[in-house]
C-alpha positions in Angstrom: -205.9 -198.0 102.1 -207.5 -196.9 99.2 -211.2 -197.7 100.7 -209.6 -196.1 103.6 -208.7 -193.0 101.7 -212.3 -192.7 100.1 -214.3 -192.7 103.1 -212.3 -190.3 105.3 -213.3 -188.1 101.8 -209.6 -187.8 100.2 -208.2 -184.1 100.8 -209.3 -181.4 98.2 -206.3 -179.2 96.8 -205.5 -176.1 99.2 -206.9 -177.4 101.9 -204.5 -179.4 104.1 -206.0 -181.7 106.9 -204.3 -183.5 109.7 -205.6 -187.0 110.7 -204.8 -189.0 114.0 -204.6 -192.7 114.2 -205.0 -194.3 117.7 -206.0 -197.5 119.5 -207.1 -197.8 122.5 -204.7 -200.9 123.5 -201.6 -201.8 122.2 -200.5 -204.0 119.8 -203.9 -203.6 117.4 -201.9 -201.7 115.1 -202.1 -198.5 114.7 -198.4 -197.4 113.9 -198.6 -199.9 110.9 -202.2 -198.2 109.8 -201.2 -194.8 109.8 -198.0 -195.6 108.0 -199.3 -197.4 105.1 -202.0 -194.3 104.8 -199.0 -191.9 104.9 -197.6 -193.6 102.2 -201.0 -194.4 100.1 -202.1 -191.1 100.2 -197.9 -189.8 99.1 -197.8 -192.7 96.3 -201.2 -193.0 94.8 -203.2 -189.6 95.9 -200.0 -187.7 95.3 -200.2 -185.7 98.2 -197.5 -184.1 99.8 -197.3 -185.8 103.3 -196.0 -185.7 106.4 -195.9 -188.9 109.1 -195.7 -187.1 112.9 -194.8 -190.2 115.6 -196.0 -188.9 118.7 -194.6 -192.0 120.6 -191.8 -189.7 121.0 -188.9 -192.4 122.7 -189.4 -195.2 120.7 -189.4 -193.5 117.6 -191.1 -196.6 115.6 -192.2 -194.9 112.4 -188.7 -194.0 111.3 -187.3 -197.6 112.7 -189.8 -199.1 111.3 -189.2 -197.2 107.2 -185.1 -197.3 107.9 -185.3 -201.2 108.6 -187.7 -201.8 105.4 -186.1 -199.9 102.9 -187.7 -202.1 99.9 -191.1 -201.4 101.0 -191.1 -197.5 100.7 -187.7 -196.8 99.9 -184.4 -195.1 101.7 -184.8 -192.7 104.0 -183.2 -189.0 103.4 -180.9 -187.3 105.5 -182.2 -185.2 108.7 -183.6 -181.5 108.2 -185.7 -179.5 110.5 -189.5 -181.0 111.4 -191.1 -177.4 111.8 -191.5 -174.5 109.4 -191.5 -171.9 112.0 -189.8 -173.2 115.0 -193.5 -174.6 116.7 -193.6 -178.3 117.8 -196.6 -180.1 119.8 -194.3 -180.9 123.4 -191.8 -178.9 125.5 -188.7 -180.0 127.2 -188.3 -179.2 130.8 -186.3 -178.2 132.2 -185.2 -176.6 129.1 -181.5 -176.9 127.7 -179.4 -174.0 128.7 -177.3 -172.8 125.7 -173.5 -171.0 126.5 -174.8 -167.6 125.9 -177.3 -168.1 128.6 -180.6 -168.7 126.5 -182.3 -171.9 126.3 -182.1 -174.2 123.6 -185.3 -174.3 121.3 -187.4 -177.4 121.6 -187.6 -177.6 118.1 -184.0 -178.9 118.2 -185.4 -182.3 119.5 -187.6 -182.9 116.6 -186.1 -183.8 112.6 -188.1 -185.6 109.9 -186.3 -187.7 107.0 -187.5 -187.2 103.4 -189.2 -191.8 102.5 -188.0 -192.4 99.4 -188.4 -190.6 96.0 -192.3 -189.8 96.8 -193.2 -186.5 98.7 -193.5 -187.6 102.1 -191.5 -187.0 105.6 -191.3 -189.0 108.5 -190.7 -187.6 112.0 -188.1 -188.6 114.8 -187.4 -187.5 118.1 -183.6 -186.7 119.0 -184.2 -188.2 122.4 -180.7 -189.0 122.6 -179.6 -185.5 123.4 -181.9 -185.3 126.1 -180.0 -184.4 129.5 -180.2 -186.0 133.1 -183.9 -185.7 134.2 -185.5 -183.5 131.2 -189.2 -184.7 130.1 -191.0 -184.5 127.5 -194.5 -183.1 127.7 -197.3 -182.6 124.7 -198.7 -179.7 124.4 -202.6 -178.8 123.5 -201.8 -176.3 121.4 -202.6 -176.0 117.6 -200.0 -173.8 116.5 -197.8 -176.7 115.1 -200.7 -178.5 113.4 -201.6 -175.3 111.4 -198.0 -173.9 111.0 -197.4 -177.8 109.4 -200.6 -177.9 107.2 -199.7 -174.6 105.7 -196.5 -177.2 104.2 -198.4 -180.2 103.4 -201.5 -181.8 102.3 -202.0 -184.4 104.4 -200.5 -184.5 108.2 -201.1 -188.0 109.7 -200.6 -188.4 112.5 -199.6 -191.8 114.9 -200.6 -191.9 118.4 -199.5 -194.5 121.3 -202.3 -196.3 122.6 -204.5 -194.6 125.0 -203.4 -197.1 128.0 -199.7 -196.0 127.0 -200.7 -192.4 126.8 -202.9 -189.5 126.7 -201.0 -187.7 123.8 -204.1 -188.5 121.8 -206.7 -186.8 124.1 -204.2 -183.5 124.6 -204.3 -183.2 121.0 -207.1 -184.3 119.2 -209.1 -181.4 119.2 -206.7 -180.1 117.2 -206.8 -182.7 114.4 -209.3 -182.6 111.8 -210.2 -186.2 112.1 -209.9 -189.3 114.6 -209.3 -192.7 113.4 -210.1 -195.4 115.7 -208.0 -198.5 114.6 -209.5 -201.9 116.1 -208.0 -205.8 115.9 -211.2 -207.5 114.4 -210.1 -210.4 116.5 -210.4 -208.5 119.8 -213.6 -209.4 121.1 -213.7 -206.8 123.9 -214.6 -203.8 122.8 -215.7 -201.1 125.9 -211.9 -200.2 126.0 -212.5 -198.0 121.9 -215.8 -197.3 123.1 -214.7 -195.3 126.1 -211.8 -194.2 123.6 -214.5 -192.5 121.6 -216.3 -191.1 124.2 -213.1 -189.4 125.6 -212.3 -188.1 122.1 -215.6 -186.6 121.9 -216.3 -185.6 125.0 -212.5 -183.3 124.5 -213.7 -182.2 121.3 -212.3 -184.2 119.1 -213.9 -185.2 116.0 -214.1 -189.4 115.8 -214.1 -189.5 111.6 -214.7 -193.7 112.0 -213.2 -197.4 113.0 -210.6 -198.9 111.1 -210.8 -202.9 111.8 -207.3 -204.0 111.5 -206.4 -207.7 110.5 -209.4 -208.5 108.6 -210.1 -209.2 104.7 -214.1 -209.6 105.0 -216.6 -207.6 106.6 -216.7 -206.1 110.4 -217.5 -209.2 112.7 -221.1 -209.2 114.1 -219.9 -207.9 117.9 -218.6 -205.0 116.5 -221.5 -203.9 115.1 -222.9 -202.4 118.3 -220.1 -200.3 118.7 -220.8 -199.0 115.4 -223.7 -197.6 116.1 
């Protein structure tokens, strides 16, 4: 993480950044990426930071902290995700309240204070969803910016493009892309084309993250690098 944090350039005081991990496939891990950055960049950077899981129904960031509380410590109690009532999806059809409005969306979304350091992790509330109400990102920046003007660092963690296109909708709202490979995957067209999309949306591709590895990139990555 640290190497990580160094060549994405750390984050200079006042000027907050959000950065999006994503894989092309699942199960190269991204989630676990993201989450260890979230919490380098908290423990040792000390950053303020905030952990947004766009996999919005699984909710596997906050599983993932609540079921390990040794590793980063106990999770907080629920407050509100969004400093100004924004957040990156709707709900439709929206939740009608008894006074005949409709329920914010921001409702949906809470984040839980990890441990004693100065970072928040995200959850979706799908559980007070109604009958057939979805869920759909929005590409809009206004919750990126509203958040940054509250933290240092907003990472965020993508599902896998082949599970998603939450990455796509929003990266060209993110200040940087990480692309987060399994070294042992010998196939890689599937990030390549990942890359390309990113790009070719205007999203800003900051590098490749090989995952599960201790030594240097393998040689059949190296094309992709270039």
């Amino acid at each position: 993480m640290a190497e990580l944090w160094a060549s994405l350039g750390g984050a200079s005081p006042g000027r907050a950044r959000a950065v999006q991990f994503v894989a092309a496939r699942r199960g190269e891990g991204a989630s676990t990426v993201a989450r260890e950055f979230a919490a380098y960049a908290a423990r040792r950077a000390g950053r303020t930071v905030w952990l947004v899981d766009m996999d919005l129904f699984a909710s596997a960031q906050h599983a993932a902290l609540a079921a390990d509380p040794d590793a980063h410590g106990q999770l907080g109690p629920a407050v509100a995700a969004t400093p100004d009532g924004s957040v990156f999806f709707t709900v439709q059809p929206p939740t009608p309240m008894p006074d005949g409005t409709d329920a914010p969306d921001s409702r949906f979304l809470v984040a839980h204070a990890v441990g004693r350091q100065s970072w928040w992790v995200t959850r979706f509330r799908s559980e007070v969803l109604r009958g057939r109400q979805g869920v759909h990102i929005l590409p809009s920046a206004d919750y990126w910016n509203a958040l940054k003007r509250h933290a240092d660092l907003v990472v965020v963690d993508c599902p896998s493009v082949d599970r998603s296109q939450a990455a796509l909708t929003i990266a060209p709202f993110m200040d940087q892309t990480v692309l987060v490979v399994a070294a042992d995957q010998p196939d890689v067209s599937a990030p390549a084309r990942l890359r390309d999309a990113i790009t070719g949306v205007g999203g800003r591709v900051a590098g490749v993250f090989f995952n599960r590895t201790r030594v240097e990139a393998p040689g059949f990555l190296k094309a992709f690098l270039r």
